[in-house]
N, C-alpha and C positions, 0 to 999 in steps of 0.2 A: 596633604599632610594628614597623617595619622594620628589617635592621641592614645595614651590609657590615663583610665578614669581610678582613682583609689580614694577608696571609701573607709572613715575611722570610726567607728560610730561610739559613744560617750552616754554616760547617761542622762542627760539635756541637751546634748548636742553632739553633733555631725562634720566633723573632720573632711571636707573634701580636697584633692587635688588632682588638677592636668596636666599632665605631661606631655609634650609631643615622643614621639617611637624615638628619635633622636637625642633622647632625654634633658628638653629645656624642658624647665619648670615653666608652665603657660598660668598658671591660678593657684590658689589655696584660698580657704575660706573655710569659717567655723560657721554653722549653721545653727542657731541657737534656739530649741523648738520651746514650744508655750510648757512649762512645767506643771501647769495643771491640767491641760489637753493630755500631756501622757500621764501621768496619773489614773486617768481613767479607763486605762486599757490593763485588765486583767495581768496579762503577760508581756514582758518585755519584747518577744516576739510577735505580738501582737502590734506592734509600733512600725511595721515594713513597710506600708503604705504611706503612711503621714511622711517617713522620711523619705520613702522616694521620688514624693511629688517635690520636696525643698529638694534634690539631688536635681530630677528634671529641670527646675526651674532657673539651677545655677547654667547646665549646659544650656539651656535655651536662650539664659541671657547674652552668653560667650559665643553664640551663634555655633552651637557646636552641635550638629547633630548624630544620630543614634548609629548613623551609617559613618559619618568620621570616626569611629572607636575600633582601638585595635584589640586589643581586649578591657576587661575589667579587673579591679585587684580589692579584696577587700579584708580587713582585718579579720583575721582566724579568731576563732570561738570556742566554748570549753567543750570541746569533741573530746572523742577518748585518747588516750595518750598516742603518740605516735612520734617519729623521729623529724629533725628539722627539713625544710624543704620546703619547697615550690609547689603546690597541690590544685588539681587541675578540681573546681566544685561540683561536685554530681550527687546525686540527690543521697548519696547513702550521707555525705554529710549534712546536708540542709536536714536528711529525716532525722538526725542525731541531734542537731542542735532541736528543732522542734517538739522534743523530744526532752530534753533538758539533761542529757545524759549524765551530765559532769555539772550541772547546775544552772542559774538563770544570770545572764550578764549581759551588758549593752553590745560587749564584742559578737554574740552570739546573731546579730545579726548584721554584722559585715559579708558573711558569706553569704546569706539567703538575698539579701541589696544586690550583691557584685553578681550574683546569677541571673536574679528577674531582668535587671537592667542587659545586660548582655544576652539574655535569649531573645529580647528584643531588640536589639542591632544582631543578630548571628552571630556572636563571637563568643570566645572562649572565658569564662569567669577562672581565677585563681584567690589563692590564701597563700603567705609566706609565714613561717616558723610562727604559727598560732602557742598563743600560751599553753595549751595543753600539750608543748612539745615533753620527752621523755626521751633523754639519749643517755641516763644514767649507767654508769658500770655496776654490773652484778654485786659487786662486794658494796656499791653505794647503799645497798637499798636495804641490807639488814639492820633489823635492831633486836633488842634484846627480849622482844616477843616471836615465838613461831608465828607465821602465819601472819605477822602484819612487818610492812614496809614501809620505806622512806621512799616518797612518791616528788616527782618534779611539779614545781608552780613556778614558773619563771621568765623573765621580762628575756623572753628569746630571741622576739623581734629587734630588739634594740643591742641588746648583747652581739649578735651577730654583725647587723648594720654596721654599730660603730668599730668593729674589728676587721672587718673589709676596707671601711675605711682608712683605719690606721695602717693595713698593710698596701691598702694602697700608695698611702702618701710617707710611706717609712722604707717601703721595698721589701717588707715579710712577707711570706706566704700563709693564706690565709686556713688551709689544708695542707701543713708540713711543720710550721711552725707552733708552740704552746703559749697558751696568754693565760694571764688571771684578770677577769672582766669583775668590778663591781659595779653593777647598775643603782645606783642610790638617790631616791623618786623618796615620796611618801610609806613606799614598803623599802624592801630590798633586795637585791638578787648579788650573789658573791658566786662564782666559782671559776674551775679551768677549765679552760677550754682547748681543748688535745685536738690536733688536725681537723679543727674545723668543728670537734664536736663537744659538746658539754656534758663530761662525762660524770662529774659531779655539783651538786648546788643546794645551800638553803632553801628552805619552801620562803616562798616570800613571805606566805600568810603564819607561818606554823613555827618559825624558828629562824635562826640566826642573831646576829646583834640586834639589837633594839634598835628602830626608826624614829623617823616623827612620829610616825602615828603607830606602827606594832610593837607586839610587845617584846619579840624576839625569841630567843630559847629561854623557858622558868625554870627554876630547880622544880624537879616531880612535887615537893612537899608544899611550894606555892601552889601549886596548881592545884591539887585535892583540897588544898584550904579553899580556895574560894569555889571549884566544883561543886564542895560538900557545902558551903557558907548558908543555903537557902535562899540567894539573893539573887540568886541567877538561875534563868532557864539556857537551856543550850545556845540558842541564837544569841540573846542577851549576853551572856558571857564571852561569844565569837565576838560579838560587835565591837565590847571592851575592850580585847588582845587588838584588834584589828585597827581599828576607828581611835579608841581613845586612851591609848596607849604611850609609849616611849615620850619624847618632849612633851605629846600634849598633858601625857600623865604628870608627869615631873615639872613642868614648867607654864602650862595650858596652851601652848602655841604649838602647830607644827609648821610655823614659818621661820626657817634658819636666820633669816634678814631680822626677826624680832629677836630672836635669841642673842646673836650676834651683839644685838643693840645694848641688850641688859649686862650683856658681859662687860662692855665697852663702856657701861657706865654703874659699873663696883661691882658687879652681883656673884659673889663667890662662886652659888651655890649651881647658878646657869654655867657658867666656868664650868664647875665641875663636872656633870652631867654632860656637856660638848665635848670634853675629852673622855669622859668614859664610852660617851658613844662612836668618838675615835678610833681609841684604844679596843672596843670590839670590831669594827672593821676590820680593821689591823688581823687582829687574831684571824678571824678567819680568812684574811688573805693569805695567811700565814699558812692554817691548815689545806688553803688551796694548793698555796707552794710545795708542799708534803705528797701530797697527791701526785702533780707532775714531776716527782725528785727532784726538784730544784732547778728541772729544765724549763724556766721560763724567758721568752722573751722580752715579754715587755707586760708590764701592770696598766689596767686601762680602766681608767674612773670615770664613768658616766652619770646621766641623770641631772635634775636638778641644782642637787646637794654636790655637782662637782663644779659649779661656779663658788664656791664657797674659801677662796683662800686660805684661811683660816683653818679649816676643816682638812682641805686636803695638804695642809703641811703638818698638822698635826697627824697623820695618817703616813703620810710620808716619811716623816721621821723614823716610824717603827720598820718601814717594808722598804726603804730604796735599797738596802742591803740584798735586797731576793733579786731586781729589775728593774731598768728604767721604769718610771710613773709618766703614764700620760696620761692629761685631761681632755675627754670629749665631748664637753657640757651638753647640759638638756636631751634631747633625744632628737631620732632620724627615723623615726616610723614611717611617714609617709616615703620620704626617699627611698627606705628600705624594702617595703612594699611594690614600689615603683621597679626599683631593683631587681627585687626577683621576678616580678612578670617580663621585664625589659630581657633578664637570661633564659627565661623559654623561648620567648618571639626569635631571639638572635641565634637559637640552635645550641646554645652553650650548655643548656640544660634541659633535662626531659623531666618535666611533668610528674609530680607523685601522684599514685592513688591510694587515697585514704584506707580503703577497705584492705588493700594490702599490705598498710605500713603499720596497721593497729598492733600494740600489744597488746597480743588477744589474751595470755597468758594473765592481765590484771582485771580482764571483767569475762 
């Protein structure tokens, strides 16, 4: 028996799972590294080793060795924009993330993992729909400066997964048919997804409804206020919008289960703020709806935040009018991942190359 290995890398910890070619799940396991051991490495990249000795250490427990591997899969990295897909890893991207092209993050080294490991068994390394994906439509990306545009950040990985799924177990077509995907985590991701592709979307980090933790889209005139405020340097200010924003702002928690609580026991003002943050979902599901002219199939709430009852009937109320709503809690990364290496091997799909799918046009 054959396996593929997919790797999720975290920034304290290592996401691993086995799969046999046949696609049973054989393992999963979070791998939780010494948080002041990395610390002390310069670079995020610089952490490749440490984790692929806890990676070895998991196959060797599972008697699984380097020559049982059919390929490897590892979470995509902030490479330069490119379209969704299946991507065969060669070194123009490993030199890209080492590189920091798009910046420094833990995913950034799922692909240089999923290649060392696999050059040592001879197999092929892959990335599925890395967050740096970009399959925005031309009219997506203006705004009302020449010269600068509305750029994709977005939970592609999961977006897709769980919409395979649902057309799997609905009988949609996953490439014919339109969805509107919210993925709703700690950030956000809202948009349509047209035959398969994601032709428009909030940045997770930069804009859309307010989350737990971002801050969402500010009116221009917030935003110069606290720019201009003297209290913040650039990073400082991101970390704010980013980290300590939406519920934790409003409420100090970006745990829904606490929020939930406070409402549950008088708190207006939690109340209010759980439906305003509704009430922006909503909208922008709405402005997704617009986008597909009202050709939707089905609405597909993912993420955390779609175990939430609560949350998504209040959400629901505003958008069942556009499509059915369906829930597909928490996430399917690893599966997803799995996924797409599983559709090269089977011949279903062919392999992207990075270097040719860049849009070169944005660097």
């Amino acid at each position: 028996m054959k396996y593929v290995l997919v790797i999720n890398p975290g920034s304290t910890s290592t996401k691993i799972a086995i799969y046999s070619t046949e696609s049973m799940e054989i393992h999963t396991e979070v791998v939780e590294h010494n948080v002041e051991a990395l610390k002390a490495f310069e670079h995020i990249i610089d952490q490749s080793e440490v984790r692929r000795e806890e990676i070895i250490r998991v196959l060797r427990e599972k008697k699984i060795g380097k020559e049982d591997l059919a390929c490897v899969v590892g979470r995509g990295g902030l490479l330069r924009p490119i379209r969704g897909g299946t991507y065969l890893v060669d070194m123009d991207i490993v030199n890209d993330l080492k590189a920091s092209v798009q910046g420094e993050h833990a995913s950034n080294l799922g692909p240089i993992l999923a290649k060392e490991i696999a050059d040592e068994a001879g197999v092929e390394a892959y990335i599925v729909d890395p967050v740096a994906c970009d399959e925005m439509d031309d009219v997506a990306r203006f705004t009302g400066l020449k010269g600068e545009e509305r750029g994709s950040l977005a939970h592609y990985l999961n977006i897709k997964g769980v919409t395979r799924k649902v057309c799997e177990e609905e009988g949609f077509s996953f490439y014919e048919d339109n969805f509107i995907v919210a993925h709703l985590g700690g950030g956000f991701s809202i948009g349509p997804l047209k035959k398969g592709r994601l032709v428009d979307v909030n940045n997770a980090n930069h804009g859309g409804p307010f989350s737990p933790e971002r801050v969402g889209t500010l009116p221009l005139g917030i935003l110069v206020k606290y720019a201009f405020s003297g209290e913040y340097d650039k990073k400082s200010l991101l970390r704010k919008f980013q980290r300590s924003a939406g519920l934790v702002s409003h409420l100090g928690t970006s745990d829904a289960r606490e929020v939930e609580r406070m409402i549950h026991d008088g708190d207006d003002y939690a109340a209010k703020v759980y439906e305003a943050m509704a009430y922006q979902i909503a909208k922008e599901i709405g402005a997704s709806a617009a986008v597909l002219k009202g050709d939707v199939k089905a609405i597909i709430m993912t993420g955390g935040l779609a175990y939430s009852s609560m949350l998504m009937g209040m959400v629901e109320e505003y958008v069942k009018f556009i499509a059915p709503v369906l829930r597909v809690p928490g996430e399917l990364e690893m599966k997803s991942l799995y996924e797409g290496a599983r559709r090269v091997l089977s011949g279903e799909e062919k392999p992207l190359r990075y270097r040719e799918e860049i849009l070169s046009e944005k660097f």
